[in-house]
C-alpha positions as MATLAB code, in Angstrom:
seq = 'XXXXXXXXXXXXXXXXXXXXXXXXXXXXXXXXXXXXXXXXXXXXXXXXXXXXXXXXXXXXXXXXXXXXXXXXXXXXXXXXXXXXXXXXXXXXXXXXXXXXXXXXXXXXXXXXXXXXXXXXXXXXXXXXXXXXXXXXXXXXXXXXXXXXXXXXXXXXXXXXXXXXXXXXXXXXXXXXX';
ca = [
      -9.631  -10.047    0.631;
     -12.953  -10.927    2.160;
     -14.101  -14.448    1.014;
     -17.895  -15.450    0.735;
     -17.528  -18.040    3.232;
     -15.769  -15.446    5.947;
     -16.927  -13.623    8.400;
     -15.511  -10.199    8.700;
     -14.285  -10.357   11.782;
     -12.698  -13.871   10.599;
     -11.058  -11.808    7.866;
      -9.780   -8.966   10.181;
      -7.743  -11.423   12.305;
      -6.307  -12.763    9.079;
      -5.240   -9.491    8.361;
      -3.875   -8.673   11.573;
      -1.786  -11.617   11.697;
      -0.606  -11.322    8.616;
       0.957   -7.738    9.301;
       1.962   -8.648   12.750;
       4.099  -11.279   10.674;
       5.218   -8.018    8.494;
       5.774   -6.463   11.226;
       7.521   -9.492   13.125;
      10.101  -10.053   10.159;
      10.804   -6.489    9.732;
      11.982   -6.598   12.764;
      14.050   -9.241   12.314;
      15.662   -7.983    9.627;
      15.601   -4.403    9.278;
      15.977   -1.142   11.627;
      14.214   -1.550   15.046;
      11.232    0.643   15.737;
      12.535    3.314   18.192;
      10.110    5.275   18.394;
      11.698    8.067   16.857;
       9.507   10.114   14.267;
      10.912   10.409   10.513;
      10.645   13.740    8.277;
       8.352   13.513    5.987;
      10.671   13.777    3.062;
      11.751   10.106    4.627;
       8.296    8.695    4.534;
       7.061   10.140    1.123;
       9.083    7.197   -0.632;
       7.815    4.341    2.161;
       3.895    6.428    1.180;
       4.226    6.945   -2.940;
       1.660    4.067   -3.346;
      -0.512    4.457   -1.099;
      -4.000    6.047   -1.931;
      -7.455    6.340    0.045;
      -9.470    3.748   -1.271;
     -13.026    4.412    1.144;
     -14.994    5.709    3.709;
     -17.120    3.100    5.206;
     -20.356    4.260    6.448;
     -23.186    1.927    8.197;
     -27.063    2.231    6.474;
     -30.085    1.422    8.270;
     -32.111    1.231    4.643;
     -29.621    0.121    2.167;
     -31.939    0.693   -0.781;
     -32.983    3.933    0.130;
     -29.180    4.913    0.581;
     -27.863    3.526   -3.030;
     -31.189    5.830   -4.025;
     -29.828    8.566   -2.498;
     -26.368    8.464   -3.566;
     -26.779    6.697   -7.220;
     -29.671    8.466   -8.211;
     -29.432   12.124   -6.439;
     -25.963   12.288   -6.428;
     -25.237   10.870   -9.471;
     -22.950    8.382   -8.100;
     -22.291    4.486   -9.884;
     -23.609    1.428   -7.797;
     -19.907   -0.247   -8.513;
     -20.599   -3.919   -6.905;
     -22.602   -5.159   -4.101;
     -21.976   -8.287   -2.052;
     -24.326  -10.224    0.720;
     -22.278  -12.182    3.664;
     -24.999  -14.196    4.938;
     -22.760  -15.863    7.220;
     -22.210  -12.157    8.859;
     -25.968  -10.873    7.972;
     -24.341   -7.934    6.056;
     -24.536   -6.546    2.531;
     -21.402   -4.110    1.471;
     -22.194   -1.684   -1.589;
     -19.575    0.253   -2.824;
     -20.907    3.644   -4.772;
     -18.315    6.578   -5.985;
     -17.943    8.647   -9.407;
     -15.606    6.608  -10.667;
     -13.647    2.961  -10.549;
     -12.543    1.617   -7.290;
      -9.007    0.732   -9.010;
      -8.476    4.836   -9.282;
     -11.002    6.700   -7.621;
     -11.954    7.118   -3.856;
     -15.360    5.263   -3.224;
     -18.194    4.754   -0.342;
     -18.695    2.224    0.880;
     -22.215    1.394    2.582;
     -22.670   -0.974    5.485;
     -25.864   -2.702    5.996;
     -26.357   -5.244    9.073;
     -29.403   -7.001    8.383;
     -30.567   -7.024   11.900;
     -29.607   -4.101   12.914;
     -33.037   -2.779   14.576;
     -33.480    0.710   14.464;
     -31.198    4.030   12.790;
     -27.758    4.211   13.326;
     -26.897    7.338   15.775;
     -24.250    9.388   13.911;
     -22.210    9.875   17.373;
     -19.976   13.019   18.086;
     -17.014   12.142   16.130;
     -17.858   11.747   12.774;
     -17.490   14.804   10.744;
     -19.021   14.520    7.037;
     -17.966   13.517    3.037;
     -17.303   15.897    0.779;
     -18.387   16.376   -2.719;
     -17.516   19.243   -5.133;
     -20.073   20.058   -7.879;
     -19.966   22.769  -10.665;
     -23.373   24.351   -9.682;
     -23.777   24.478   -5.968;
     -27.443   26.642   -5.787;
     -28.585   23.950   -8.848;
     -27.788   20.786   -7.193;
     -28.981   21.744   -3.951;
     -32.433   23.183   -5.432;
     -32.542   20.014   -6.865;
     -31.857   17.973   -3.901;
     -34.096   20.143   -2.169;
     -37.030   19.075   -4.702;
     -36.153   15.240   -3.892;
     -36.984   16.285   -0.045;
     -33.603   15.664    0.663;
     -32.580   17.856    3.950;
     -30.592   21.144    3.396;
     -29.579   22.193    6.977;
     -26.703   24.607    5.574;
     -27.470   26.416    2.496;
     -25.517   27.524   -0.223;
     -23.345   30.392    0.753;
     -19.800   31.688    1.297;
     -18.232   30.014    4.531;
     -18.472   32.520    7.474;
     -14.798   33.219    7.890;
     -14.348   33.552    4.182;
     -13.573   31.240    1.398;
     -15.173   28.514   -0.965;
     -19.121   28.528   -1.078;
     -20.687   25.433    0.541;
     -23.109   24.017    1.541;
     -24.556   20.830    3.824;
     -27.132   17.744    2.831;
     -28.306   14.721    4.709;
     -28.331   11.321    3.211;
     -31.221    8.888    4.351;
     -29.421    8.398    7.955;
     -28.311   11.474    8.892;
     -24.904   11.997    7.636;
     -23.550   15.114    6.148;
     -22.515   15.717    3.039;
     -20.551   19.159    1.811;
     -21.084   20.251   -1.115;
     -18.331   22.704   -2.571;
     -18.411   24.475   -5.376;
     -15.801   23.614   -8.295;
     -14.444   26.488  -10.359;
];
């Protein structure tokens, strides 16, 4: 865990030498790594606990963002923390609590100068909502960006459609049920 007084990249090499310890007494003890791939029936029991905790996006306007995903996508602010030593704020938003629910978490670097560019390999979130046509009218009203309209998918399937939060990322929406 990320104290106050660390910076994150302080907190990163604590974390990677802790596993490379992990790592270092596994070895020492237990099978060798050989490079040889496991079945997945193997790996389910080293996996049962693990879960997706968040996606970690950067913000250029961290207010505007909580806006957008507290107050048009009906999202929870869950906790917010400043690191002036690293000139960042982290807010974590979702739809439910961190300890069981997958959550966002929004990266603002107080000196960062201008809008993030998205880049070529980030693909979008993905939200399902009961009313698709509703939520995007809605959103629409807000004068948040609808590039992709609801509608069926083009090869067939669920009906989706795309939004853009304050800096450009997309965000599916998919209707539930």
């Amino acid at each position: 865990m990320v104290r106050p007084s660390q910076s994150l990249r302080q907190a990163r090499l604590q974390y990677t030498i802790a596993g490379m310890a992990t790592i270092a007494s596994q070895k020492a003890s237990g099978p060798e790594m050989t490079g040889q791939t496991t079945t997945l029936k193997e790996r389910q029991s080293e996996t049962r606990g693990f879960r997706l905790l968040h996606t970690m996006i950067r913000v250029f306007d961290l207010e505007k963002s909580i806006d957008f995903y507290t107050r048009l996508l009906g999202m929870r602010l869950l906790r917010r923390q400043d690191y002036p030593g690293g000139k960042f704020t982290l807010a974590f938003v979702g739809y439910g609590d961190e300890s069981d629910h997958a959550v966002i978490e929004l990266t603002h670097n107080w000196e960062q100068p201008e809008p993030y560019q998205i880049g070529t390999a980030f693909g979008h979130l993905a939200i399902g909502v009961p009313d698709i046509y509703g939520t995007c009218t809605a959103l629409a009203a807000e004068g948040v960006k609808v590039p992709r309209p609801p509608g069926p998918m083009k090869h067939g399937g669920s009906v989706i459609a795309f939004v853009e939060d304050p800096d450009g990322y997309k965000i599916e929406l998919v209707q539930k049920g």
